[in-house]
KOLMI-115711 format. One record per atom (N, C-alpha, C): residue number from 1; residue in one letter; atom name; x, y, z. Coordinates in steps of 0.2 Angstrom, whole numbers, always signed. Example, Ala and Ser with C-alpha at 12.3 -4.5 7.8 and 13.67 -1.06 7.14 Angstrom:
NODE   n res atom     u     v     w
NODE   1   A    N   +66   -28   +39
NODE   1   A   CA   +62   -22   +39
NODE   1   A    C   +66   -16   +39
NODE   2   S    N   +64   -11   +35
NODE   2   S   CA   +68    -5   +36
NODE   2   S    C   +64    +0   +39
***
This chain:
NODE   n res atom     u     v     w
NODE   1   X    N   +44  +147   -91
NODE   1   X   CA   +38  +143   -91
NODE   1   X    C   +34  +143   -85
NODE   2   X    N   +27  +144   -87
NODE   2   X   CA   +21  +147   -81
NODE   2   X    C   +20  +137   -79
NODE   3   X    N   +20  +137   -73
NODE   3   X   CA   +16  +130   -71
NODE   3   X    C    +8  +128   -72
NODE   4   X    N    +8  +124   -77
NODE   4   X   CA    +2  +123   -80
NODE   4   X    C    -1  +116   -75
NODE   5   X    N   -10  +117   -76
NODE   5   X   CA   -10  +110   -76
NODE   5   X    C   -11  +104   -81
NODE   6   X    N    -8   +97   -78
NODE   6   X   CA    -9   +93   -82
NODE   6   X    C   -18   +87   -84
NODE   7   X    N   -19   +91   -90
NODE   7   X   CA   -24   +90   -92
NODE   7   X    C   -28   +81   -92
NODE   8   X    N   -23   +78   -95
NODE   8   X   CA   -26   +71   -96
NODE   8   X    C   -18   +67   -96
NODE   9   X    N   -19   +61   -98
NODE   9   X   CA   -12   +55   -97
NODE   9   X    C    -9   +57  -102
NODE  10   X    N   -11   +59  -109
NODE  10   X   CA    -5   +60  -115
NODE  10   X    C    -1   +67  -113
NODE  11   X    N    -4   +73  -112
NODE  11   X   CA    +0   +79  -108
NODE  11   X    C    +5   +75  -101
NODE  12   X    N    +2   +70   -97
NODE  12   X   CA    +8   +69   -94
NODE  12   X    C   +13   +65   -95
NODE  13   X    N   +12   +60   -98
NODE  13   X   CA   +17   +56  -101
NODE  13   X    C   +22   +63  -106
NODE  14   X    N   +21   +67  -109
NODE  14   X   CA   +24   +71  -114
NODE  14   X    C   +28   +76  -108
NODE  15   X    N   +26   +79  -103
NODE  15   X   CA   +29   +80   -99
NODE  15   X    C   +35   +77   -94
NODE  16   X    N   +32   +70   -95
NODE  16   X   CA   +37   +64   -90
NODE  16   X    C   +44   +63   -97
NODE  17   X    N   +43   +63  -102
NODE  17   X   CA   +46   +65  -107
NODE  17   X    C   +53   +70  -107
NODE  18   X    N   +49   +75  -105
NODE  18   X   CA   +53   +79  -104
NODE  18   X    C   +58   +79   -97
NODE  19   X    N   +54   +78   -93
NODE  19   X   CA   +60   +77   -86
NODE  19   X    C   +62   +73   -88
NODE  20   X    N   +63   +66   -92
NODE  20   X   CA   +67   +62   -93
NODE  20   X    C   +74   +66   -96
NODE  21   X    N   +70   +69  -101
NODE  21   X   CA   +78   +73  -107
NODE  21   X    C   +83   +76  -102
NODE  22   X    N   +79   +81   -97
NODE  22   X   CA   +83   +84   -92
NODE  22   X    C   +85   +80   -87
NODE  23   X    N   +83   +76   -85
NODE  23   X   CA   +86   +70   -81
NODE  23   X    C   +93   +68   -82
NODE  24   X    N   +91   +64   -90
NODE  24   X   CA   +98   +62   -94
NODE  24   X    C  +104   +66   -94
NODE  25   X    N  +100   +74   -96
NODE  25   X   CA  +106   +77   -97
NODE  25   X    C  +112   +79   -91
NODE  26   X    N  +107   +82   -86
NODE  26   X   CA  +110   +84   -78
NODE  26   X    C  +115   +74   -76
NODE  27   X    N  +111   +68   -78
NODE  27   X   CA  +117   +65   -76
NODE  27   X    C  +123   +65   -79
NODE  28   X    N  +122   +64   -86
NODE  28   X   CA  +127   +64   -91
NODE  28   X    C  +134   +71   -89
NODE  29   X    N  +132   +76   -85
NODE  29   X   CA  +134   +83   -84
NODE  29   X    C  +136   +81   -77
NODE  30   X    N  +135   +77   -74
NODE  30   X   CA  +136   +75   -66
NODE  30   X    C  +130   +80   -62
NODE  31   X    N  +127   +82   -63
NODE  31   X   CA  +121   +80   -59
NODE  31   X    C  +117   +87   -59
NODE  32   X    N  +112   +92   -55
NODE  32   X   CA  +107   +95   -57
NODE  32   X    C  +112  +101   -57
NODE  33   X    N  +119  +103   -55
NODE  33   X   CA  +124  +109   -55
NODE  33   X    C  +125  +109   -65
NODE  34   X    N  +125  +104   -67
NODE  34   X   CA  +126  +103   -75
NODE  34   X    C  +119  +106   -79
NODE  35   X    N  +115  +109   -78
NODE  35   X   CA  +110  +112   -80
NODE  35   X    C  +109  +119   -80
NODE  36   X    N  +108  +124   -87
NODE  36   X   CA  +106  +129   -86
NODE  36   X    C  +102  +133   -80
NODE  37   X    N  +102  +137   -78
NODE  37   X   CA   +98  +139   -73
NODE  37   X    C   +91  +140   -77
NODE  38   X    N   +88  +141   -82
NODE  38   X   CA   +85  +138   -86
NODE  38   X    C   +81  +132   -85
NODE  39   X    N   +85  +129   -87
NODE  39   X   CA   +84  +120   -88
NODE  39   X    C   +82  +118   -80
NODE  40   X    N   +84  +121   -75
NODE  40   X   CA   +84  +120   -67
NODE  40   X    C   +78  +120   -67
NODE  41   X    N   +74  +127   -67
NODE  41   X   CA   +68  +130   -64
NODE  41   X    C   +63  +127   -70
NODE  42   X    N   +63  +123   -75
NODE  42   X   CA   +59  +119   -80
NODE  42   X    C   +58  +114   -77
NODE  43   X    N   +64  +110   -75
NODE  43   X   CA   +64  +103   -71
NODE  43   X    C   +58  +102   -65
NODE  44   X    N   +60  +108   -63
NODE  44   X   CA   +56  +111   -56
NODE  44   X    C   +49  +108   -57
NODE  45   X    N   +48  +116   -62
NODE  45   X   CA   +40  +116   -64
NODE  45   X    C   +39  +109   -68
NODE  46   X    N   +41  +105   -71
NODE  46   X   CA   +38  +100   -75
NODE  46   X    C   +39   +94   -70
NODE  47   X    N   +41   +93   -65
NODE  47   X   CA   +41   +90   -61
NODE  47   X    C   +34   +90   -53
NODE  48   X    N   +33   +95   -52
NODE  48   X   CA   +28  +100   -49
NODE  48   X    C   +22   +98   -53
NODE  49   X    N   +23   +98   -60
NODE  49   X   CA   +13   +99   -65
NODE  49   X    C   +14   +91   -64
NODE  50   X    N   +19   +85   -64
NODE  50   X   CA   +18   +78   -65
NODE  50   X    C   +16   +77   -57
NODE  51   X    N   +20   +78   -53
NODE  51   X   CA   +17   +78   -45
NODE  51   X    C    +9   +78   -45
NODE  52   X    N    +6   +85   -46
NODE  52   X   CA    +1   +86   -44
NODE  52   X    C    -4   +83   -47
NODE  53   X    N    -3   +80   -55
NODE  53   X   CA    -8   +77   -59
NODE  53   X    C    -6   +67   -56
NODE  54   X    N    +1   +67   -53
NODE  54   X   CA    -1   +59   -50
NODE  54   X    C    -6   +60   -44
NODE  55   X    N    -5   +65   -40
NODE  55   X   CA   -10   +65   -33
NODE  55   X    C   -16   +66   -34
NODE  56   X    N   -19   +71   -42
NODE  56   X   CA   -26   +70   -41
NODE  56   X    C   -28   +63   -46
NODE  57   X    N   -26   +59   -45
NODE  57   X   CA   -28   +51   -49
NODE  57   X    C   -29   +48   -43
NODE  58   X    N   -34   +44   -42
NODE  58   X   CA   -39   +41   -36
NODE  58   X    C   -35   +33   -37
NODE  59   X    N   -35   +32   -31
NODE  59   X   CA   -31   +23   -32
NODE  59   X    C   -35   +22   -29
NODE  60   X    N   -34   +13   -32
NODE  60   X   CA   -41    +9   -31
NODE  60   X    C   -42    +8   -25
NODE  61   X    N   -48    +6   -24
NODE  61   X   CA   -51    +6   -16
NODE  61   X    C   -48    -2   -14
NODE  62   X    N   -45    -2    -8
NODE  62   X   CA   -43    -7    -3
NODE  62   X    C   -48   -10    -2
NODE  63   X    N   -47   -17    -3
NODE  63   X   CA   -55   -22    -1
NODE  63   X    C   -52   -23    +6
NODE  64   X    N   -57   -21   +11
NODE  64   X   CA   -57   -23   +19
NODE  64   X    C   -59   -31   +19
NODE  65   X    N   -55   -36   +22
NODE  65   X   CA   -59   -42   +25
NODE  65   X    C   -66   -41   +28
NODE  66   X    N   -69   -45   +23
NODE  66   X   CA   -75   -46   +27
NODE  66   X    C   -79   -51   +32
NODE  67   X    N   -73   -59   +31
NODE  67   X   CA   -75   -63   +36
NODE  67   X    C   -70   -64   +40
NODE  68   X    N   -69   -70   +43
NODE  68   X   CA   -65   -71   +48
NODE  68   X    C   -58   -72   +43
NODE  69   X    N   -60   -78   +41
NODE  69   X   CA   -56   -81   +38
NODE  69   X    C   -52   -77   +31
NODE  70   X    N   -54   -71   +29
NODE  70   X   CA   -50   -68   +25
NODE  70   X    C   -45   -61   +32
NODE  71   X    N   -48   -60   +36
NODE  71   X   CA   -48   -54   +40
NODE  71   X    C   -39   -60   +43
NODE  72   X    N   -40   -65   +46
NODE  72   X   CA   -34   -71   +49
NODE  72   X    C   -29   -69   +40
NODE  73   X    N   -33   -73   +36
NODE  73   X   CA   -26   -72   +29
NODE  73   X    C   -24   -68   +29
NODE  74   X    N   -26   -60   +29
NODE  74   X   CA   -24   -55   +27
NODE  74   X    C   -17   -52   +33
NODE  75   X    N   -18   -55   +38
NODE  75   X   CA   -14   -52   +43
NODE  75   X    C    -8   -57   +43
NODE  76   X    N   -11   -64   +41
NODE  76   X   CA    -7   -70   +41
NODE  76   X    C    -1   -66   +35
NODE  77   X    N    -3   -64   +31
NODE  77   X   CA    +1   -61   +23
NODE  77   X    C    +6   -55   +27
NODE  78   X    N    +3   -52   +31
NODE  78   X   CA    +5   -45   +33
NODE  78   X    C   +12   -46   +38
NODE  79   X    N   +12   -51   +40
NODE  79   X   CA   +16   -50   +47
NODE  79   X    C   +21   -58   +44
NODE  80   X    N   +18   -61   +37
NODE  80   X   CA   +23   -66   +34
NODE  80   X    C   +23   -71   +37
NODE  81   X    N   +17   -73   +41
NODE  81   X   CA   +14   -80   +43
NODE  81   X    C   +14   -86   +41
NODE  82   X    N   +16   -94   +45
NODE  82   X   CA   +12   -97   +39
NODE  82   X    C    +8  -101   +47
NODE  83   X    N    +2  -105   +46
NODE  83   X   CA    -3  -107   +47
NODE  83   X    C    +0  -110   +56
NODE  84   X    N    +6  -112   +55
NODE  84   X   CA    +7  -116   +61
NODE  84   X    C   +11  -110   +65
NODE  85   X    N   +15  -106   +63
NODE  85   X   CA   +16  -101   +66
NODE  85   X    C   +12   -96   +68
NODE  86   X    N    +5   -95   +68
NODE  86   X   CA    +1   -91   +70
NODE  86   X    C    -4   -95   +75
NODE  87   X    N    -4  -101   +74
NODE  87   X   CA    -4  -105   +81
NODE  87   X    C    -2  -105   +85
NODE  88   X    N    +6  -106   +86
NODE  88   X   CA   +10  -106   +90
NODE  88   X    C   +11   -98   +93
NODE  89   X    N   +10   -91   +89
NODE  89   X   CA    +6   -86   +91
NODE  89   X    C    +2   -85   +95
NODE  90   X    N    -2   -90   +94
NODE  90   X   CA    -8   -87   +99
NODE  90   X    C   -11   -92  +102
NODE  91   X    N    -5   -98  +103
NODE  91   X   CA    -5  -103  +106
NODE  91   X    C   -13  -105  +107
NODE  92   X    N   -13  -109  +102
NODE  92   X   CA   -17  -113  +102
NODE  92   X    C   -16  -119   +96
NODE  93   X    N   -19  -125   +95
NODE  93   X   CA   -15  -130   +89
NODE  93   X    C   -17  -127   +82
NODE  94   X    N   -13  -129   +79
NODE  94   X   CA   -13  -130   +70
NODE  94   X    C   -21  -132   +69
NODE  95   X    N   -24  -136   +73
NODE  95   X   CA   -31  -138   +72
NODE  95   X    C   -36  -134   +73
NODE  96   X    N   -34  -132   +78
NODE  96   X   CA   -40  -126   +80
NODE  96   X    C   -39  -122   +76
NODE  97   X    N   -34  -118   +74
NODE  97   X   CA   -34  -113   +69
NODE  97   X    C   -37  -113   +60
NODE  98   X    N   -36  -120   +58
NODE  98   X   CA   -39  -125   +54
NODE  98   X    C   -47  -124   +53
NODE  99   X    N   -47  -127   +58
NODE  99   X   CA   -57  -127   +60
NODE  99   X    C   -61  -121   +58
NODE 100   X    N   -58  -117   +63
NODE 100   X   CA   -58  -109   +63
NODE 100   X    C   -58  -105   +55
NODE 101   X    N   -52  -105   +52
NODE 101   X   CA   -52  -105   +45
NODE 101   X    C   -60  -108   +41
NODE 102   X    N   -58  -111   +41
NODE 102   X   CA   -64  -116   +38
NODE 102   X    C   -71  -117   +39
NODE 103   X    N   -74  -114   +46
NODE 103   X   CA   -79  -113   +46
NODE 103   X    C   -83  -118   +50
NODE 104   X    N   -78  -121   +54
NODE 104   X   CA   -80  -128   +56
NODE 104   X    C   -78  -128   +64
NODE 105   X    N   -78  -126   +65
NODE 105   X   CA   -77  -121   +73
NODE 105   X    C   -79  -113   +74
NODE 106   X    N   -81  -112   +79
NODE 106   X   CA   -83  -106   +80
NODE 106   X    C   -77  -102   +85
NODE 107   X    N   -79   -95   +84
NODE 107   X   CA   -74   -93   +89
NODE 107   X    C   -75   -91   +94
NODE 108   X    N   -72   -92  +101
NODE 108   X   CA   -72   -89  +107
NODE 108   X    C   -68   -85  +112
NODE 109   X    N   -72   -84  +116
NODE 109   X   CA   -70   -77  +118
NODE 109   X    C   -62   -75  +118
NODE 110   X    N   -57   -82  +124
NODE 110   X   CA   -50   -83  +124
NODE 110   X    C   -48   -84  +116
NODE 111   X    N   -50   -87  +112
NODE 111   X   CA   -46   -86  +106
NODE 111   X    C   -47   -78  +103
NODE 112   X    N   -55   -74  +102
NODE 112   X   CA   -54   -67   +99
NODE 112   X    C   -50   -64  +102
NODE 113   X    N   -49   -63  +111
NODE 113   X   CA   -45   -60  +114
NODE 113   X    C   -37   -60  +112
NODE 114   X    N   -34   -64  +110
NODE 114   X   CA   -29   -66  +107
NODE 114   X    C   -26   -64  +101
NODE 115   X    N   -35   -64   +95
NODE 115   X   CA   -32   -62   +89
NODE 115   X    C   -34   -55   +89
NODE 116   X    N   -36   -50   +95
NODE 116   X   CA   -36   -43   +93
NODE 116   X    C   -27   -41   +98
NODE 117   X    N   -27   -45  +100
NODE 117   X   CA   -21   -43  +105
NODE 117   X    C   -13   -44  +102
NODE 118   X    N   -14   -50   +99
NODE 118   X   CA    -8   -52   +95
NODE 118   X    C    -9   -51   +87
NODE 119   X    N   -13   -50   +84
NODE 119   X   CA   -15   -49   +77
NODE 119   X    C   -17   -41   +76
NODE 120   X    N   -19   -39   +81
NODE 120   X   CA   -20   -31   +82
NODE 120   X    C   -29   -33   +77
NODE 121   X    N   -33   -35   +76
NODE 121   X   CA   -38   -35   +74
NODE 121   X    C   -44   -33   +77
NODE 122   X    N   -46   -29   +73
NODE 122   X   CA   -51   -26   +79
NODE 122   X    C   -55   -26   +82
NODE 123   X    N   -59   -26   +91
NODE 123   X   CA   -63   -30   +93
NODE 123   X    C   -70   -28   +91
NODE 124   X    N   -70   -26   +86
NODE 124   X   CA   -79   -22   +83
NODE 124   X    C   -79   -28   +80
NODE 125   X    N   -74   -29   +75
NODE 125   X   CA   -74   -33   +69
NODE 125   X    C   -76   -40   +72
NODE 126   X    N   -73   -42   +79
NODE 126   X   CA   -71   -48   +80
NODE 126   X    C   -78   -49   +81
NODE 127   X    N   -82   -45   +84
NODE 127   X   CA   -89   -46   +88
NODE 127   X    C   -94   -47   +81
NODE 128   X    N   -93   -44   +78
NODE 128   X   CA   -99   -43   +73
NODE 128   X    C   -99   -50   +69
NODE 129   X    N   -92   -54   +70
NODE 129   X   CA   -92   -60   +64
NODE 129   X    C   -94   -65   +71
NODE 130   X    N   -93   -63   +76
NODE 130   X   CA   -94   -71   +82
NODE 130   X    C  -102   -72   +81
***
């Protein structure tokens, strides 16, 4: 079998098909030694044309934060945060961080320094939202 490429999503699912069959089989056999030499070098290649057709499939674009307050969530989600613990973080109250959130304080300089330092957020970002 010449390695082809995989054309559209019904050719790869038809493909993913087949590695299945030989998957089944090689375990039902104890493992890839239980396959013809044959069936080996098919696996190979039908594994190879499914590889190449997932990597040219484009995945969705990452929405970057674009305010403060989603730029704080997002890190807050990343690092497993919750609101009061990222105070205590960057030692400053539950209230200031609140405010801040919300749009009802502003931020300054000792707090940004903080959240590029401890939050790793980056200080272009931080400047162009102050």
């Amino acid at each position: 079998m010449k390695t082809k490429v995989i054309a559209d999503r019904a050719e790869y699912n038809e493909v993913m098909k087949q590695i299945e069959v030989l998957l089944q089989k090689s375990t039902s056999n104890g493992g890839v030694d239980g396959l013809s030499a044959d069936e080996t070098k098919t696996l190979q290649e039908l594994s190879i044309m499914a590889e190449h057709y997932e990597d040219s499939i484009p995945l969705m674009p990452i929405k970057t934060p674009a305010t403060l307050k989603e730029m704080i969530r997002f890190k807050m989600f990343e690092m497993n945060l919750k609101q009061k613990q990222l105070a205590n973080m960057l030692e400053t109250s539950d209230t200031r961080i609140s405010e801040l959130m919300n749009g009802k304080a502003r931020l300054n300089l000792k707090l940004a320094k903080k959240l590029h330092d401890k939050l790793h957020i980056d200080a272009n970002f931080l400047l162009e939202i102050a």
